[in-house]
C-alpha positions as CSV (number, residue, x, y, z in Angstrom):
1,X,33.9,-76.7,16.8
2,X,30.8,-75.6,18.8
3,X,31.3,-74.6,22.5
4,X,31.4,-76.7,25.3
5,X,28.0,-76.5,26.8
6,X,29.3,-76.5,31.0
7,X,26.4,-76.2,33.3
8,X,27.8,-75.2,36.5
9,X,25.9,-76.1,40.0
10,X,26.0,-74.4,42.7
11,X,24.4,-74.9,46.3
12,X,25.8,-73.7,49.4
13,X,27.1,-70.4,50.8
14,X,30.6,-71.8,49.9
15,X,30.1,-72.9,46.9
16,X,29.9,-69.5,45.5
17,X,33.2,-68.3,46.4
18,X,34.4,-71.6,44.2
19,X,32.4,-71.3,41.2
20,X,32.8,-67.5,40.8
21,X,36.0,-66.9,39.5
22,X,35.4,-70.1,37.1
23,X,32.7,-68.4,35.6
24,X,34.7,-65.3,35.2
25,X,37.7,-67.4,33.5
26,X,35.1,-69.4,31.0
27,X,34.0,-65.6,30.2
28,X,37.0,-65.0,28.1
29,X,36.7,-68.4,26.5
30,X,35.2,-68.7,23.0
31,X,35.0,-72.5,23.1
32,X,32.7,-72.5,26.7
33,X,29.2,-71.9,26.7
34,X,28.2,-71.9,30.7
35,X,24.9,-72.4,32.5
36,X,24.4,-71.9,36.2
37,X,21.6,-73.6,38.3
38,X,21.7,-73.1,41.6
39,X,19.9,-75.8,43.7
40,X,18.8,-73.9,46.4
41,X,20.1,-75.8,49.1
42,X,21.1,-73.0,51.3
43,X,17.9,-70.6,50.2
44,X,18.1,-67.3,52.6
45,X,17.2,-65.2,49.5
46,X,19.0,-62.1,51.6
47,X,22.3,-63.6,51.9
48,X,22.0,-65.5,48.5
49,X,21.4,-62.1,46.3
50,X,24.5,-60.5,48.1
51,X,27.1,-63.5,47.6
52,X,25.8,-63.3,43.9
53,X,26.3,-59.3,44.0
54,X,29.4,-59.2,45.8
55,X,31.5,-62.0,44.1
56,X,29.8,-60.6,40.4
57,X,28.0,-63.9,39.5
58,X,25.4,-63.3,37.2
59,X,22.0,-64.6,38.2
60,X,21.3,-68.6,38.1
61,X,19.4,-69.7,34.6
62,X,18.1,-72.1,36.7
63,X,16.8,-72.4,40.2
64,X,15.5,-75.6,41.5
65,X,14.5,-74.2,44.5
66,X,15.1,-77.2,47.1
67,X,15.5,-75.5,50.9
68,X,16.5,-76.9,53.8
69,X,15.4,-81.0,54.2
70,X,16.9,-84.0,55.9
71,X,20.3,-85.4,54.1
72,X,18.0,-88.2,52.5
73,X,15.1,-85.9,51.6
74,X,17.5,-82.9,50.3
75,X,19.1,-85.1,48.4
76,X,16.3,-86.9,46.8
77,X,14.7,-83.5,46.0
78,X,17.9,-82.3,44.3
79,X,17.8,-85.7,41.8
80,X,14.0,-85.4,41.0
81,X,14.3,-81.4,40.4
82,X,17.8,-81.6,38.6
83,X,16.8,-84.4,36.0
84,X,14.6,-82.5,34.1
85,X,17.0,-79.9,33.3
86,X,19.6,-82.0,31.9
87,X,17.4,-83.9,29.5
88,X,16.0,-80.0,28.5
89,X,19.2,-78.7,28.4
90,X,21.3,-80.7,26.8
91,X,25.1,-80.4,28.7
92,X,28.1,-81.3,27.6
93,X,29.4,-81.6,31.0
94,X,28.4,-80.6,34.5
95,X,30.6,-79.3,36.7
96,X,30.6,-79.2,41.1
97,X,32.0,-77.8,43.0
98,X,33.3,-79.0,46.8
99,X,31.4,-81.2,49.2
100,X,27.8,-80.6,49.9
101,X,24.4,-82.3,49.0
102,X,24.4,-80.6,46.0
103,X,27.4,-81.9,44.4
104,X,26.8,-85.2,45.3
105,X,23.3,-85.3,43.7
106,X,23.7,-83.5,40.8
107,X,26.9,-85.7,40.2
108,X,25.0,-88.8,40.1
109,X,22.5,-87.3,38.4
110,X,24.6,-86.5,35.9
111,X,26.8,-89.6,35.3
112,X,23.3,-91.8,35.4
113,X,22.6,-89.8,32.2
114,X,25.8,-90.1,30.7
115,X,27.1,-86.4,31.2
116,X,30.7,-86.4,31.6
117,X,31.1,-84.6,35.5
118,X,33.5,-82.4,36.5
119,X,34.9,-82.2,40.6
120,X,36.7,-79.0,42.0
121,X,38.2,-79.9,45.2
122,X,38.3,-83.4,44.3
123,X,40.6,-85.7,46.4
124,X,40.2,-84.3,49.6
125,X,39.8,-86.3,52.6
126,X,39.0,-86.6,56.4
127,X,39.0,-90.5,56.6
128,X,36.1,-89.5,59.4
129,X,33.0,-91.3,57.4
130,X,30.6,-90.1,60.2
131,X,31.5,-86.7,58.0
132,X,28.3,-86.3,55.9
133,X,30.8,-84.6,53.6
134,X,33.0,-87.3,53.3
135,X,30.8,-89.6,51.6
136,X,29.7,-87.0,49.3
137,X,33.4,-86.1,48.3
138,X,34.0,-89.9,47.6
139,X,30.9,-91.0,45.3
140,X,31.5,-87.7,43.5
141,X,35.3,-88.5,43.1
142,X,33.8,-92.0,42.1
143,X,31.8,-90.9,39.0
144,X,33.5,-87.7,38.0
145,X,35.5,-87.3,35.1
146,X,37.4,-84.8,35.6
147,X,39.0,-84.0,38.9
148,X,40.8,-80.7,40.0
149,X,42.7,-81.0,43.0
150,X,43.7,-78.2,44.8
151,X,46.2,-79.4,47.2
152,X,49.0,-82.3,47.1
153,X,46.8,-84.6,49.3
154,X,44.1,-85.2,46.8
155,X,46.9,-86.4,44.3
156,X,48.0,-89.2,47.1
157,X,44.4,-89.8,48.0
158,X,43.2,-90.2,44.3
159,X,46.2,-92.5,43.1
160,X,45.7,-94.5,46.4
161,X,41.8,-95.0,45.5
162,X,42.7,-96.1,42.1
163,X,41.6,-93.2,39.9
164,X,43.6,-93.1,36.4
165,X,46.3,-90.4,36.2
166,X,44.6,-88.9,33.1
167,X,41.4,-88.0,35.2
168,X,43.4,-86.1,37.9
169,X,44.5,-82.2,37.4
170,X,46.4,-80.5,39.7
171,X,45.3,-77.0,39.2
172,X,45.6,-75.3,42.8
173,X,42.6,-73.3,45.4
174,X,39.6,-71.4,43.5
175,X,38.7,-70.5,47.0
176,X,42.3,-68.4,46.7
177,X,41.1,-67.2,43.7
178,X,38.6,-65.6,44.7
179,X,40.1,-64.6,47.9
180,X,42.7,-62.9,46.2
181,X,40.8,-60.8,44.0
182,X,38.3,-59.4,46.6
183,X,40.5,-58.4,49.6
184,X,41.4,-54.8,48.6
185,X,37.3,-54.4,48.7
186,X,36.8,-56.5,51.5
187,X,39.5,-54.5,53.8
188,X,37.0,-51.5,52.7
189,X,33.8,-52.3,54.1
190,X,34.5,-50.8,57.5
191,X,33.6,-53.7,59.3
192,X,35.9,-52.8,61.9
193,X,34.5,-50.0,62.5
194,X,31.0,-50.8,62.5
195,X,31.3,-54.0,65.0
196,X,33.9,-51.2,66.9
197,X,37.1,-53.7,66.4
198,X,40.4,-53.3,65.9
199,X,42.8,-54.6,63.9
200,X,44.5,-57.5,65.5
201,X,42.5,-56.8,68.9
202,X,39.5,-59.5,68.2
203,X,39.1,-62.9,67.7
204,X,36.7,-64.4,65.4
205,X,34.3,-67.4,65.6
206,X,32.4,-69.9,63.6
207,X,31.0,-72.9,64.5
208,X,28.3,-75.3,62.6
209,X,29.2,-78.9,62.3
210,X,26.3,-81.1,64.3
211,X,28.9,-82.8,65.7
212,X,30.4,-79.8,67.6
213,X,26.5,-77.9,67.8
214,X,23.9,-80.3,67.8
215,X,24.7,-81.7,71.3
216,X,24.3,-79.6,74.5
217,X,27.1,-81.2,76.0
218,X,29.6,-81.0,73.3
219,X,29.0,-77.0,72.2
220,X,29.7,-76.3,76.1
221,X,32.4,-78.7,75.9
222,X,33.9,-76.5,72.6
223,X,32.7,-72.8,73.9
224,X,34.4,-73.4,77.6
225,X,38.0,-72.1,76.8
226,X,36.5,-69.2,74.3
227,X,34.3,-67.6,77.0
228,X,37.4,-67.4,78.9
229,X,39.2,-65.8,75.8
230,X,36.5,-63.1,76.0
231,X,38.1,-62.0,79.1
232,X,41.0,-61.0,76.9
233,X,39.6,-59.5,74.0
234,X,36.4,-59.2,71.8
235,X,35.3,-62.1,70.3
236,X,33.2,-62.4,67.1
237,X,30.3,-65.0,66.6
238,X,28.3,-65.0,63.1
239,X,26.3,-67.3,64.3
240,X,25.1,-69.6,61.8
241,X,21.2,-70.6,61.8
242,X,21.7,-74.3,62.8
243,X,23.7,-72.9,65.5
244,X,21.4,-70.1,66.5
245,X,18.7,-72.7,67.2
246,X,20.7,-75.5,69.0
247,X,22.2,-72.5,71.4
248,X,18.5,-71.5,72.1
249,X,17.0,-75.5,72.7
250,X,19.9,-76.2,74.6
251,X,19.8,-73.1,76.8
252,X,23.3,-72.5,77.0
253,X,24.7,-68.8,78.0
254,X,27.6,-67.6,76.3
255,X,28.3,-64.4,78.2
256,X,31.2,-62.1,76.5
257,X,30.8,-63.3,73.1
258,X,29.8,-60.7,70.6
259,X,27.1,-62.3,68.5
260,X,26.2,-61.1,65.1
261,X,23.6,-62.8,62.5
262,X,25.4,-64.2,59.4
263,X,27.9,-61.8,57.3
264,X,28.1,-61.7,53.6
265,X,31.4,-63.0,51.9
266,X,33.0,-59.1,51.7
267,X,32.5,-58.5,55.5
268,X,33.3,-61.5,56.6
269,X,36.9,-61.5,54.9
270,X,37.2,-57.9,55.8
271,X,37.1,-59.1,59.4
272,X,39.3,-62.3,59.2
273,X,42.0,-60.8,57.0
274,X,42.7,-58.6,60.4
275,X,41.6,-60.7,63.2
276,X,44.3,-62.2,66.1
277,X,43.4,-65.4,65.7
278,X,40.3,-67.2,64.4
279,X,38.3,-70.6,65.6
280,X,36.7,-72.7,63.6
281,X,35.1,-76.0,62.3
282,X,34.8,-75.0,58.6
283,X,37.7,-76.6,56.1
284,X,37.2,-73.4,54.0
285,X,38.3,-70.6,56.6
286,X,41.4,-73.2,57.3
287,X,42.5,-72.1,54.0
288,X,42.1,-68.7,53.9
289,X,43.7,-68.4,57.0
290,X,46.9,-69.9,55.5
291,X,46.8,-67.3,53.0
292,X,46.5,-64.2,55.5
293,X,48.6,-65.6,57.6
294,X,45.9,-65.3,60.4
295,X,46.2,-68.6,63.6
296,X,43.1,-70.7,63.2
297,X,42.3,-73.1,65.7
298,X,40.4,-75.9,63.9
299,X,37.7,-77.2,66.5
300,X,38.0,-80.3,65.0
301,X,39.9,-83.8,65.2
302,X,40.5,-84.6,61.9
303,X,40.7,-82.0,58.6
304,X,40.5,-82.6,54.7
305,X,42.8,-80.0,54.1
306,X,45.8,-81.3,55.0
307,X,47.9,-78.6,53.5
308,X,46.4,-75.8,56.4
309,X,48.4,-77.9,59.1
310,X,51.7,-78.5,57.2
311,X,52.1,-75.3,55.3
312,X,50.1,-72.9,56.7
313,X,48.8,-71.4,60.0
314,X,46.2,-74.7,61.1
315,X,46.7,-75.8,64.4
316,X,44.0,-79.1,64.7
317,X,43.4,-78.6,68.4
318,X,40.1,-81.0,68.7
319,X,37.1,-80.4,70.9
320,X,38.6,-80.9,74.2
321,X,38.7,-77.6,76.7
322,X,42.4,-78.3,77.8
323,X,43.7,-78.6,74.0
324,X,41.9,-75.9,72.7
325,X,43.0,-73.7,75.7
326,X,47.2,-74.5,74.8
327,X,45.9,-73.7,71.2
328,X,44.6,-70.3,71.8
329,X,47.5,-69.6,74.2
330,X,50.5,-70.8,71.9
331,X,48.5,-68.6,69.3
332,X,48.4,-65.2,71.2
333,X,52.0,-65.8,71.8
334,X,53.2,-66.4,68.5
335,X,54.6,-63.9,66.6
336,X,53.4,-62.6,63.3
337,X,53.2,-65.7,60.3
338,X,55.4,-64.7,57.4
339,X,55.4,-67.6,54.5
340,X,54.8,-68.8,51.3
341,X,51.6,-69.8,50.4
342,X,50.9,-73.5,49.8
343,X,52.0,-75.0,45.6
344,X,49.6,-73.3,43.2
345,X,47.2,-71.1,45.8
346,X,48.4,-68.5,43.5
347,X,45.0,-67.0,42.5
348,X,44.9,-68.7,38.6
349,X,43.4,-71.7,39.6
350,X,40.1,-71.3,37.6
351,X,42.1,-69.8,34.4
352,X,43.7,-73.8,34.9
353,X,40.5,-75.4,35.1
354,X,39.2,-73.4,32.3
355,X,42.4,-74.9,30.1
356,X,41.5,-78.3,30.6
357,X,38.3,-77.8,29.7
358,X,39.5,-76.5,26.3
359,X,41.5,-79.5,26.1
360,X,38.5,-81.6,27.0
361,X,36.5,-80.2,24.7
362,X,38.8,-80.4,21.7
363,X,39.6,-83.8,22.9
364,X,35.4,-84.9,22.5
365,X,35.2,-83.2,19.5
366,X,38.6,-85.8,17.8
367,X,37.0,-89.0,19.4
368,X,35.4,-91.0,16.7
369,X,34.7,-93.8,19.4
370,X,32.7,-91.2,21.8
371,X,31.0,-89.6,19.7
372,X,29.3,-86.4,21.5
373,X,30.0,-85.4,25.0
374,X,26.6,-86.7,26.0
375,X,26.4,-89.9,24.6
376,X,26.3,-93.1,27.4
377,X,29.3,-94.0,28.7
């Protein structure tokens, strides 16, 4: 049988802590053959080349090269760029990874061609459609193949949407995977030391949803009860660039908070894995937060990852000031979070995934009816 021919997409910042250890796994596979194309959608070159240094993933084969656009435009760009590489290369099957513009593209890209797609992180859901990343985790769910679920919810939410049982594989958190395997060298950075922190002594910050930053009102409404938690110890902001600007149009001080430009993956774990507490409006720190056993305050109402708040260290406490003030206060009085870690966040999840893409391929290669991988659907 020849190898699976998998090319693997990759967009965002967070999408390379996901596909990382997947490529590592399919490395010790005889029956994968991977290619990487990386869209381009977040495009700082700087902080690109370290996430692919740090996190060991070799260089993309292919880089479509799409920057920063509207949702419509970005999008559009992705679908024109990213058909000419499957009709050159050939796949077997493309796999995506979580919930951006790129995964949605390239997914429809890919089932328009007949290419079989494959989701990680499939099944997760907000029920907030005003989410840009909701409706790109449903039309990928919609027209993937395969989908790897990482936490019980997506089981519930796939069966309720309809999707066959034989689609769906539990396999657990690649994010965990990943997070797992690079703490011992994130812990050794020295970011501590550099930003002059100490362990348990800070509190750290991120903050880029439009809904929470794109409005003047609403980021005061959301930084209010943090500049008073400057009062009681350091707080530190990587601030993102869509941040950085709307802060600067908007005018708004934030006086006590420690501002730094945006950390690679290494630092930035270094510095969570000991922080007090963290607050934040990104679904993937809720989870690694649950693993370290580290208070998050989500600065959200609603959350995909539903597994944070029920078995793990999420506290949802919204954008208004006198909710997120109890939050921060029940957090600083907490003691210490000692608990298992939620089913199958065990650090294997890609070797899973890896597995049933074995199976998948050995199952293409028996169908008489299929024929190839690649044929229409």
């Amino acid at each position: 049988m020849k190898p699976l021919h998998v090319l693997h997409v990759v967009g965002a910042r967070p999408n390379f802590m996901k596909i990382a250890p997947i490529l590592h796994a399919a490395q010790g596979s005889p029956g994968l053959r991977a290619t990487l194309v990386h869209t381009g959608q977040h495009y700082d070159e700087k902080m690109a080349r370290l996430f692919f240094e740090e996190l060991a993933i070799p260089r993309p084969d292919v880089d479509l090269e799409v920057g920063s656009a509207s949702h419509a435009q970005q999008t559009a760009l992705i679908l024109t760029r990213f058909e000419p590489v499957l009709l050159e290369r050939r796949p077997d099957l493309v796999l995506v990874v979580g919930d951006v513009n790129s995964t949605l593209a390239c997914s429809l890209c890919a089932s328009k061609l007949g290419i079989p797609v494959a989701h990680v992180e499939a099944g997760l859901r907000s029920f907030d459609r005003t989410m840009p990343e909701e409706i790109n985790r449903l039309v990928t769910d919609a027209v993937a193949d395969l989908l790897f679920v990482s936490e019980p919810s997506g089981l519930a939410n796939l069966k309720q949407e309809g999707v066959p049982e034989g689609k769906v594989h539990f396999v657990g958190n690649v994010m965990i995977d990943t997070l797992r395997a690079q703490l011992p060298r994130a812990k050794a950075t020295g970011a501590l030391r550099r930003n002059g922190l100490e362990p348990r002594g800070y509190a750290l910050l991120t903050l880029h949803r439009p809904s929470n930053v794109d409005e003047p009102a609403s980021l005061a409404r959301v930084l209010g009860p943090i500049l008073e938690l400057c009062r009681q110890m350091p707080v530190l902001f990587p601030v993102h660039p869509r941040t950085r600007e709307r802060l600067a149009r908007s005018g708004l001080s934030a006086p006590g908070l420690r501002t730094v430009e945006p950390l690679g993956y290494l630092e930035f774990l270094g510095l969570l894995a000991e922080a007090r507490l963290a607050l934040t409006d990104s679904g993937g720190i809720q989870e690694e937060t649950t693993v370290l056993g580290i208070p998050c305050i989500t600065l959200r109402e609603n959350t995909e990852r539903p597994v944070t708040v029920t078995h793990g260290t999420n506290v949802l406490a919204g954008t208004d000031p006198a909710r997120i003030r109890a939050a921060i206060a029940a957090a600083l009085e907490a003691p210490p979070i000692v608990q298992e870690p939620p089913p199958m966040w065990d650090g294997h999840a890609a070797e899973r995934i890896v597995e049933v893409l074995e199976g998948f391929r050995a199952a293409a290669d028996r169908s008489e009816t299929r024929g190839s991988p690649t044929s229409s659907r």
